[in-house]
N, C-alpha and C positions, 0 to 999 in steps of 0.2 A: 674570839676575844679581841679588844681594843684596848692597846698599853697607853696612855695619856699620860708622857711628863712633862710636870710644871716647875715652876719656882714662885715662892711667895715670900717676902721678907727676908731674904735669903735663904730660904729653909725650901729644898729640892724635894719635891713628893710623885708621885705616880699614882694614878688611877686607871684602875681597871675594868672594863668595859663587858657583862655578860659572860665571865668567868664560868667554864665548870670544873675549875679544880684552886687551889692555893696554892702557891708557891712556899713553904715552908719558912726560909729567909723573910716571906713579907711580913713575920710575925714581928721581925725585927727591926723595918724598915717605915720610915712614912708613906703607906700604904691604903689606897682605898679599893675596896671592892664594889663598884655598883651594880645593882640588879644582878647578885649572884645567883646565877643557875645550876650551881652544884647540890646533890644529893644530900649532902650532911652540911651542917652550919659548922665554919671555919673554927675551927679551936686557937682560944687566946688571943679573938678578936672581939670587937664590940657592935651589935646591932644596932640599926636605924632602922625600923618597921616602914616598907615602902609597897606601896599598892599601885597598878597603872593599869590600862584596858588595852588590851590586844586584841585588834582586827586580823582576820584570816585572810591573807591575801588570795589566796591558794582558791579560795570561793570562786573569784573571776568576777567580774566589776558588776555583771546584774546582782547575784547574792548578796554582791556590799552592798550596793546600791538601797537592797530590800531592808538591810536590816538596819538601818539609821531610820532616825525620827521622821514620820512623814513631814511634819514641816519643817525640815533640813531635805530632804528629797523638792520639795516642793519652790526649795530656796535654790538651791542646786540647778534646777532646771530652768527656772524664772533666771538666774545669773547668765547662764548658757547665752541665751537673747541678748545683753546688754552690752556686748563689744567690750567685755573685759577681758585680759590676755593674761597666758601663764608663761613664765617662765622658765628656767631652766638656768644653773652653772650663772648665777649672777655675780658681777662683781664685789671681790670681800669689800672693798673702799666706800660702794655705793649700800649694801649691805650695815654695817657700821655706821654709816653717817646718818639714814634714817632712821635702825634703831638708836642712836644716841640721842636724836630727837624723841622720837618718841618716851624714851625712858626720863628723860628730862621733864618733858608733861606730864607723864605718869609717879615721878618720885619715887625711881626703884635703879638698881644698880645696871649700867649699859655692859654690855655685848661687847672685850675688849677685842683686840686684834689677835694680841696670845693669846686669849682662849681658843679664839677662831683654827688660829694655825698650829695648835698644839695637838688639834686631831687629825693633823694631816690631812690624804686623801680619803678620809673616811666623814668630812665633812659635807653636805652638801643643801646647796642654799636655793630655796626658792622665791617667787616673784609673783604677785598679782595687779593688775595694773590697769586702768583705762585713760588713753589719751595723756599718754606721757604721765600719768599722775599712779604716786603708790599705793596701791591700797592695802595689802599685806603684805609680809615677809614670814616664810618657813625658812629654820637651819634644823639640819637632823644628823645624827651621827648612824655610818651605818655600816651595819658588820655584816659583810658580804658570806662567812664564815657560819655564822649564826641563819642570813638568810633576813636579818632586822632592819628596818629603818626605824628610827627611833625620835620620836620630834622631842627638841632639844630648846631653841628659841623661836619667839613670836614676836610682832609688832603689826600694830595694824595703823591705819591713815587716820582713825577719828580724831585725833590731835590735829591736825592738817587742813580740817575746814570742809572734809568729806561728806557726801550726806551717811549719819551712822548706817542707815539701813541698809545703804548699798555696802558703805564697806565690810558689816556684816555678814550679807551674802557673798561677797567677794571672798571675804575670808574662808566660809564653810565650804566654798567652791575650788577655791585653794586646795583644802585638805582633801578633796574627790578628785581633784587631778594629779594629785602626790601621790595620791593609792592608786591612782592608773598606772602614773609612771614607774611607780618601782615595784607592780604586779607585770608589767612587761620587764622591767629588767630582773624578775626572778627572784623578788624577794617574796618570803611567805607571812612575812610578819610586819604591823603597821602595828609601831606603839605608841603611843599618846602621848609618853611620857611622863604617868603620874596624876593620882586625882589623891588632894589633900582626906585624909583619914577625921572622919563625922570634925571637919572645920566648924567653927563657933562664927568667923569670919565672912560677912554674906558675899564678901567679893572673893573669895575659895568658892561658897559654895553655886556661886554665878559657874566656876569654871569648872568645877564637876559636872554639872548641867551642862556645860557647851559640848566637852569631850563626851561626854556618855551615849547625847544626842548622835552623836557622829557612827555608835555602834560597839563593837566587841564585847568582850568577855572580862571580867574583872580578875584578875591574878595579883598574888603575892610575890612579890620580888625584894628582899631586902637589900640594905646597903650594910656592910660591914668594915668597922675603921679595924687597923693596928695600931693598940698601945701608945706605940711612939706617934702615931699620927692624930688620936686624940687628945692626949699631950701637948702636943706643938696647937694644935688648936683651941686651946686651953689658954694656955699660954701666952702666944700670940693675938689672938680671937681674930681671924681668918678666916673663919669658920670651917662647915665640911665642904666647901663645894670648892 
C-alpha cells in the first residue's frame, strides 16, 4: 500500500494507494481508499465504481507483445526505426513545465509539484523524445509491495507542432518500453490506470480505445471515501482526487 498526504484549503487528507485492509480510525478521518484490494467493502464508507485493465507483466515481453492490438504492434515496431529515445528518472521541473503546456492546449487541470512529491519515491516519470523535441510524458505511481506500476499522468507533443502521427506512435511505444522496464525490475503488474465506465463522451470513449488496444484484462477496483472526506468535498468542492 501507498499512504499519499495532502493538504487542500487547509483541510489535511490522505489517500491510500491498493489497500487490503482499513484502518478502522479512517472511518473517522479525511480518508481515501483508491483501487481497494480488500476482500470485503469497507464499512461506513462510500463507493466510487472504478474499472481499469491490468496487464500481466509476469507474461515476459513476447506474450505482451502478442496480446495488444496488431496495429499497436505494427505502430510499435515502425516507432523502433525512427530514432525516438526513452527515457527514464526525468526531471520533475522539466516534467511539469511541459505537462502545464500541454494542459493549457488541452483545457484541463496541470500536473502540480505537490502532487508530484507527495508520492514520494513511489513516483516515477517517464520520456519519449526525438532530437531534443518531447513527444510523450508517463508519471506512474508504484508499489513495489503490490508488485504495481500504475499510469497515473500523460501528456503527449501534439500541442507542440509535432507531426500527430508520429507522436502517436511515440506514445504507444512509450507504454511498451514502460512494460519492459518495470518487467525487468520485477513488477507483475502494468495498470492503465482506469477506462471511463459505458462514457457518453467520444473523447473518453477515444481513451478506452487507446488503453484497451495496448492489452490486459478488465478488472474492478473501486475507490471508497470516509464520511468526513466526502463531506469536506462537499463542502469545499475539491473534489475526490
Amino acid at each position: 500500500m501507498i499512504a499519499v498526504s495532502r493538504s487542500k484549503r487547509g483541510l489535511p487528507y490522505v489517500q491510500k494507494w491498493f489497500a487490503r485492509e482499513v484502518r478502522a480510525a479512517d472511518r473517522f478521518s479525511l480518508v481515501a481508499y483508491f483501487q481497494y484490494l480488500g476482500d470485503r467493502p469497507p464499512a461506513l464508507f462510500f463507493k466510487r465504481p472504478f474499472v481499469t485493465l491490468l496487464v500481466d507483466l509476469g507474461m515476459g515481453p513476447e506474450a505482451i507483445l502478442a496480446g495488444m492490438h496488431r496495429n499497436v504492434r505494427n505502430e510499435i515496431r515502425r516507432a523502433e526505426n525512427e530514432g525516438i529515445a526513452w527515457e527514464e528518472r526525468i526531471d520533475t521541473a522539466g516534467f511539469l513545465d511541459f505537462h502545464g503546456r500541454f494542459s493549457r492546449e488541452k483545457g484541463i487541470d496541470a500536473v502540480t509539484e505537490s502532487q508530484l512529491s507527495s508520492f514520494g519515491d513511489a513516483i516515477f516519470l517517464t520520456r519519449v523524445s526525438r532530437e531534443d523535441r518531447v513527444l510523450a510524458q508517463h508519471a506512474y505511481v508504484v508499489d513495489r509491495e503490490e508488485r504495481r506500476a500504475r499510469f497515473l499522468y500523460s501528456s503527449s507533443g501534439r500541442f507542440d507542432g509535432a507531426d500527430s502521427a508520429l507522436v502517436g506512435r511515440a506514445n504507444r511505444w512509450g507504454h511498451w518500453k514502460d512494460m519492459l522496464h518495470f518487467h525487468r525490475l520485477g513488477m507483475e503488474t502494468y495498470d492503465l490506470g482506469g477506462i471511463a465506465i459505458d462514457p457518453e463522451d467520444p473523447a473518453l470513449r477515444g481513451i478506452n480505445e487507446f488503453k484497451s488496444k495496448l492489452g490486459g484484462r478488465t478488472v474492478r477496483e473501486d475507490h471508497w471515501f470516509s464520511a468526513p472526506y466526502v463531506l469536506a468535498t462537499r463542502l469545499t468542492r475539491w473534489g475526490t482526487r
